[in-house]
RONUDO-207070 format. One line per field, with one value per residue (C-alpha): residue in three letters; x, y, z. Coordinates in steps of 0.5 Angstrom, whole numbers, padded with zeros to 4 digits. Layout:
REM RONUDO-207070
aa = (ALA ...) $
x = (X ...) $
y = (Y ...) $
z = (Z ...) $
//
This chain:
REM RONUDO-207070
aa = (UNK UNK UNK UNK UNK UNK UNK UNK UNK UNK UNK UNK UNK UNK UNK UNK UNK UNK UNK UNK UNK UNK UNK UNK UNK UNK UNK UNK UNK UNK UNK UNK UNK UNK UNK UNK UNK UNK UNK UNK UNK UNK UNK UNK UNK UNK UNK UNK UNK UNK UNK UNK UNK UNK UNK UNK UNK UNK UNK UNK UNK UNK UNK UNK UNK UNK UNK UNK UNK UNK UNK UNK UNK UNK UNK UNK UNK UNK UNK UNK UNK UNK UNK UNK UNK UNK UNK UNK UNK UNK UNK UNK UNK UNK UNK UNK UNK UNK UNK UNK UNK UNK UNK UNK UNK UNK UNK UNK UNK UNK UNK UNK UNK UNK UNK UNK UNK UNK UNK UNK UNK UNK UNK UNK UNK UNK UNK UNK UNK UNK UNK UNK UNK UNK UNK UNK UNK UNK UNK UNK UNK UNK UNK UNK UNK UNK UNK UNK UNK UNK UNK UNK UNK UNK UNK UNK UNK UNK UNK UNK UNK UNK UNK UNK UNK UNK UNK UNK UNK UNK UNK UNK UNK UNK UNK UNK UNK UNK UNK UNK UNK UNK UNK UNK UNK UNK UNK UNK UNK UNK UNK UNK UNK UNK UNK UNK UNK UNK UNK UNK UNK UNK UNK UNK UNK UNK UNK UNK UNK UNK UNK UNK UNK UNK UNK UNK UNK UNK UNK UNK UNK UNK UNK UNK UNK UNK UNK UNK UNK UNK UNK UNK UNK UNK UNK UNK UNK UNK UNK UNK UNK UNK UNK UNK UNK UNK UNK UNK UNK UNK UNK UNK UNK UNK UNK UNK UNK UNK UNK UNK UNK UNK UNK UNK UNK UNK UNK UNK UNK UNK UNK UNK UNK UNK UNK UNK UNK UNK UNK UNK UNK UNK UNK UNK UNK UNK UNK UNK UNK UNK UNK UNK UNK UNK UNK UNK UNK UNK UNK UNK UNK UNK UNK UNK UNK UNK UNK UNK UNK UNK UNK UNK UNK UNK UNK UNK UNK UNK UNK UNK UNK UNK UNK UNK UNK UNK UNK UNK UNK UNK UNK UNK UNK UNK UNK UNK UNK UNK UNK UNK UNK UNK UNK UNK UNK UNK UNK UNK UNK UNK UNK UNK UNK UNK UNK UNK UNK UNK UNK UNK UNK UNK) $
x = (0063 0066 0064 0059 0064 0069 0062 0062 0068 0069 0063 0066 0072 0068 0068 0061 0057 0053 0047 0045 0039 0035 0030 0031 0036 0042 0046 0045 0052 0055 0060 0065 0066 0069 0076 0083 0087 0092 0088 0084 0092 0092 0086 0088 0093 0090 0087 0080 0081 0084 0078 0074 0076 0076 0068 0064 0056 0052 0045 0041 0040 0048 0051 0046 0050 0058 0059 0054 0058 0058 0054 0058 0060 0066 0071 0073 0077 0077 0077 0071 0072 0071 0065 0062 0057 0054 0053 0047 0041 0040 0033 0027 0025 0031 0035 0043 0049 0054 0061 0067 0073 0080 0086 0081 0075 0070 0062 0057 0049 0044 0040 0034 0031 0024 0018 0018 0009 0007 0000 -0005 -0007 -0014 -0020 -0020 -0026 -0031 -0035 -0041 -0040 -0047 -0052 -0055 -0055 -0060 -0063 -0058 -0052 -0047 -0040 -0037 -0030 -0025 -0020 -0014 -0009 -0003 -0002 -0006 -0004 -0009 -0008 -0016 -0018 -0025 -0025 -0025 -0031 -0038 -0045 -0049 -0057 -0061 -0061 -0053 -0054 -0048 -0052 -0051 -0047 -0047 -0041 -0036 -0031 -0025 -0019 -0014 -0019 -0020 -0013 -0011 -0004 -0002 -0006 -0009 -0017 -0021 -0027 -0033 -0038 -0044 -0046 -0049 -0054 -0057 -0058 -0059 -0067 -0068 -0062 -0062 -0059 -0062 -0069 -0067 -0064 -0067 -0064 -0057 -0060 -0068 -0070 -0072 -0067 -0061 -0054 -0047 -0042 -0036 -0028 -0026 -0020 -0015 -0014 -0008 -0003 0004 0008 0003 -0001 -0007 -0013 -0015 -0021 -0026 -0029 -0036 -0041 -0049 -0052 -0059 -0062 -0067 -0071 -0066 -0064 -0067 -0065 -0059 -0055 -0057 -0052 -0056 -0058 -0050 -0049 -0042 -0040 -0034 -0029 -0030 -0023 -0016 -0014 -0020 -0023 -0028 -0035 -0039 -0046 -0048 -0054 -0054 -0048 -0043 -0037 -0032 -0027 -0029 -0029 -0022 -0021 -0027 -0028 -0023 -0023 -0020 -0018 -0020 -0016 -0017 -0013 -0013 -0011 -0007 -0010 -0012 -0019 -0023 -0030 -0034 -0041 -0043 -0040 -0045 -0039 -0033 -0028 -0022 -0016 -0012 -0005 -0004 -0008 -0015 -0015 -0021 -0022 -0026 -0027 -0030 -0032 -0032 -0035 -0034 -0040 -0039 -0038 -0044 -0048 -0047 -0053 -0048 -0053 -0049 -0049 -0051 -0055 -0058 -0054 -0060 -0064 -0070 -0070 -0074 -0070 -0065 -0059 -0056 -0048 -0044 -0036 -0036 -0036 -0041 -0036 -0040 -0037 -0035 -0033 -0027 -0028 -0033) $
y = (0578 0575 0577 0573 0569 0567 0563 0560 0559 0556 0551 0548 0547 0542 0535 0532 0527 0529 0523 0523 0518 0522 0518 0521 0515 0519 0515 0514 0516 0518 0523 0526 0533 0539 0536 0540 0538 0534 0530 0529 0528 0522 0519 0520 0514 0510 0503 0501 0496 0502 0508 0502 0502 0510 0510 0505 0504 0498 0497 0497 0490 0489 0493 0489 0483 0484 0479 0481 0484 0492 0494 0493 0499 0503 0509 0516 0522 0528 0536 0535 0529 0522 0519 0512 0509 0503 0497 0497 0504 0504 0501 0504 0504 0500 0503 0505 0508 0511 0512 0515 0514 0517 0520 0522 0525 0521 0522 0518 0518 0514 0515 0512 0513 0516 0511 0514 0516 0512 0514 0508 0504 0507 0505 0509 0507 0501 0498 0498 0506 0508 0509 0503 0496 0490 0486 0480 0483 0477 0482 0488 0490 0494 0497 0500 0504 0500 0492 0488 0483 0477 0473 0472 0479 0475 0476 0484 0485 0485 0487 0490 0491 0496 0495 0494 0487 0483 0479 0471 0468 0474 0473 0467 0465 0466 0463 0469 0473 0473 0479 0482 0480 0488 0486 0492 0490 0485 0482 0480 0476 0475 0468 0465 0460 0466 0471 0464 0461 0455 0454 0450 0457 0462 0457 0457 0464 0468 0473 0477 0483 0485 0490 0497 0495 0499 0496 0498 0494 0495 0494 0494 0498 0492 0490 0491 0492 0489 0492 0491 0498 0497 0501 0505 0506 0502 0503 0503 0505 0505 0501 0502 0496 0496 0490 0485 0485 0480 0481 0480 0488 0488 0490 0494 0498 0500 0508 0509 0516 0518 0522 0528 0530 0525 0527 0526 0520 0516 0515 0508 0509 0502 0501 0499 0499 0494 0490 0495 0489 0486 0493 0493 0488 0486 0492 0493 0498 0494 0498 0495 0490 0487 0488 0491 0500 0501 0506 0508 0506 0509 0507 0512 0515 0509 0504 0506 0510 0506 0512 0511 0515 0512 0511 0514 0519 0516 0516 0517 0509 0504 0502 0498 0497 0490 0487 0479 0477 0475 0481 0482 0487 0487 0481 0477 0477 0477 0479 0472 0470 0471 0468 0466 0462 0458 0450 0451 0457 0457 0460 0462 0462 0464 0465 0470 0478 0483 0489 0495 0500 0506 0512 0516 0523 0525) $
z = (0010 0005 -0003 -0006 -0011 -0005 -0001 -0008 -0009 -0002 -0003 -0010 -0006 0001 -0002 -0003 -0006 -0011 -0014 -0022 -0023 -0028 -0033 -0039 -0041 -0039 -0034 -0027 -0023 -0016 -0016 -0011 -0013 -0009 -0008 -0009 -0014 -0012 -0009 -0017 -0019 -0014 -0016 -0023 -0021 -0018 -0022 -0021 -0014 -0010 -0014 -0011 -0004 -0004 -0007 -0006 -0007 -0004 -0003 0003 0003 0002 0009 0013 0009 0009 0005 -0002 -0006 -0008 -0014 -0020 -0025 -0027 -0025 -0028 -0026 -0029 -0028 -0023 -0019 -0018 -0022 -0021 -0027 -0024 -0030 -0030 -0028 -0021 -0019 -0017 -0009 -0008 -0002 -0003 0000 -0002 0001 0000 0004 0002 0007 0013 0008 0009 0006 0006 0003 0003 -0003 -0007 -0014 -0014 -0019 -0026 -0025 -0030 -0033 -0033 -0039 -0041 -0046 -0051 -0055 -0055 -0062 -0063 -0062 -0062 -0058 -0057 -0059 -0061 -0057 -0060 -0061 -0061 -0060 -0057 -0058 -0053 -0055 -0050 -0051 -0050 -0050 -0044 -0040 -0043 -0037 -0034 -0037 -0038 -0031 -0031 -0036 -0033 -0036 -0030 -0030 -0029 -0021 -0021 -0021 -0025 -0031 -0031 -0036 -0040 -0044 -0047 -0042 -0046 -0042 -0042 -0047 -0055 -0057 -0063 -0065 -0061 -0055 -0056 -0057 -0052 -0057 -0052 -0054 -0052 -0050 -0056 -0052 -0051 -0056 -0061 -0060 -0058 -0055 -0047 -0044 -0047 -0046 -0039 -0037 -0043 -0047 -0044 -0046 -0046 -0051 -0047 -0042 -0040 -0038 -0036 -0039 -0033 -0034 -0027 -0024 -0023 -0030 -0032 -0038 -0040 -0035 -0029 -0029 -0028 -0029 -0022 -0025 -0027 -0034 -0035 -0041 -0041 -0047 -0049 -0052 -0058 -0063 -0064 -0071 -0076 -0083 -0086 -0090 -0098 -0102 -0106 -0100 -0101 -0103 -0106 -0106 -0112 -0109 -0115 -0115 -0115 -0108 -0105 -0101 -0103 -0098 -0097 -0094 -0090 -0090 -0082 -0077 -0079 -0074 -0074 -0074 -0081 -0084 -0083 -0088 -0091 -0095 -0101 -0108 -0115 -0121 -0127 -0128 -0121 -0117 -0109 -0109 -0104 -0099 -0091 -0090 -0085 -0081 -0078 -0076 -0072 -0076 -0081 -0086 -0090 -0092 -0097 -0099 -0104 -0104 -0111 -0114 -0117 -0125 -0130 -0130 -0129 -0120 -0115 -0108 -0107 -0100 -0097 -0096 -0089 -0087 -0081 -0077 -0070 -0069 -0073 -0080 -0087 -0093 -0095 -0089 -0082 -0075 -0073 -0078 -0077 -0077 -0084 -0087 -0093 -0093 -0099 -0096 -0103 -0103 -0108 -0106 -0108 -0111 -0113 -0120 -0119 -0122 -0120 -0123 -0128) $
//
């Protein structure tokens, strides 16, 4: 019986092929190993026709068509064998064979790269983010973990009531939806001729959503990303609805929080859930000279809570919290004015922001 290292050495010295198509960007290649050394001295001579002739790669569909050329790719010869790169990586579920044919050695294998698993794209949060909604809510904003094919994802979302039955004319139907920049945020309106009174479809069909009701609001499985991917499984969230919201925020019911120490972020209490989007940009700090401070803004407790931490320590001047005044809640009521105002009701529309003084530190 031979000794371990002889089986070994006698395996290294039979000719094979051995395949490489790993995923990590490394690449992809084919390999004749286990030839003797005079037949790599040979190889070594040979220019790139003859290499081609001895190790040859087709795809599956190309030997049922002796006239496609091979798969295109370059040739080396070292210590270890014949290696072939193709030009491009080897394609995923695209059959291949290879074949080496060389002064009575022949090898043949047929070959396929395994799909990557790629993790579907998810919802991963939905705002407004509390518990419940008004009854004249006028948006709702989807964001996914990673780019989205915009194409007919209005299609997608549905509003389902409390029997499972898809509600009406629920939402604006937005060819290809309304996207961020980044595709990564779907905003959904509500059909604003039924949260707004007194116009023909909500006369006709009534609100979308009745205060005490529960709803889902449905993402089905088949929306996909960018790449194709799609869900596989649906996305659903429970939305309970309350009095529908009829008064517009007041500034003076905003609470500053100063940070206390220069490191610290500074805290706005809200006075009611806002629109998640519009906090993004329509809150800012100003020094006192005016100017914007540089800083990472953050939104939380249910939209009620604006937070800030400043690009450079706070200093013992003067500051200021400044809100655009057409920053709204979630039924679309400004700071300035209501969205769903009466034929005799004024409006008190201004373009100037209300900006709140602050100290820093004590």
């Amino acid at each position: 019986m031979l000794p371990a290292w002889a089986v070994a050495a006698a395996l290294a010295a039979t000719p094979a092929l051995r395949i490489e198509t790993p995923h990590d960007g490394r690449p992809h290649r084919v390999s004749v190993v286990g030839l003797d050394a005079a037949v790599r001295s040979r190889l070594s001579a040979f220019g790139s026709v003859d290499l081609a002739r001895a190790l040859v790669v087709h795809t599956d569909a190309a030997r049922s068509h002796p006239g496609m050329p091979a798969v295109a790719g370059s040739y080396t010869v070292d210590g270890e064998g014949l290696h072939f790169a193709p030009r491009f990586p080897f394609v995923a579920g695209l059959g291949y064979h290879a074949r080496f044919d060389l002064d009575g050695t022949r090898l043949e294998r047929r070959f396929a790269v395994a799909p990557v698993a790629v993790e579907p794209p998810r919802v991963t949060a939905l705002h407004p983010s509390g518990p419940s909604l008004p009854a004249n809510a006028l948006r709702l904003y989807l964001h996914f973990s990673r780019p989205m094919n915009a194409h007919g994802s209005h299609r997608h979302v549905r509003l389902l009531d409390e029997d499972g039955r898809e509600v009406p004319l629920a939402f604006v139907e937005v060819v290809n939806g309304l996207w961020d920049p980044g595709q990564t945020r779907l905003t959904v309106l509500f059909h604003p001729g039924r949260v707004k009174r007194g116009v023909a479809p909500g006369e006709g069909l009534g609100p979308v959503l009745r205060e005490g009701r529960q709803y889902r609001l449905v993402v089905d499985a088949a929306m996909a990303d960018a790449a194709g991917t799609a869900l596989g499984t649906p996305y659903e969230h429970a939305l309970a609805v309350v009095a529908a919201d009829r008064a517009a925020p007041r500034a003076s019911d905003v609470r500053v929080s100063g940070p206390g120490t220069s490191d610290a972020p500074l805290a706005v209490d809200l006075p009611e859930p806002l629109d998640h989007a519009l906090l993004q940009r329509w809150i800012w700090v100003e020094d006192a000279r005016g100017q914007r401070v540089e800083g990472v803004p953050t939104v939380s407790e249910d939209e009620t809570r604006w937070s800030f931490a400043p690009a450079m320590a706070w200093t013992s001047q003067p500051y200021s919290v400044c809100l655009h005044p057409a920053l709204e809640d979630r039924a679309g009521n400004r700071f300035d004015r209501l969205f769903d105002r009466g034929a005799g009701e004024r409006t008190h529309a201004t373009a100037r922001p209300v900006c709140l003084p602050w100290s820093a530190l004590p």
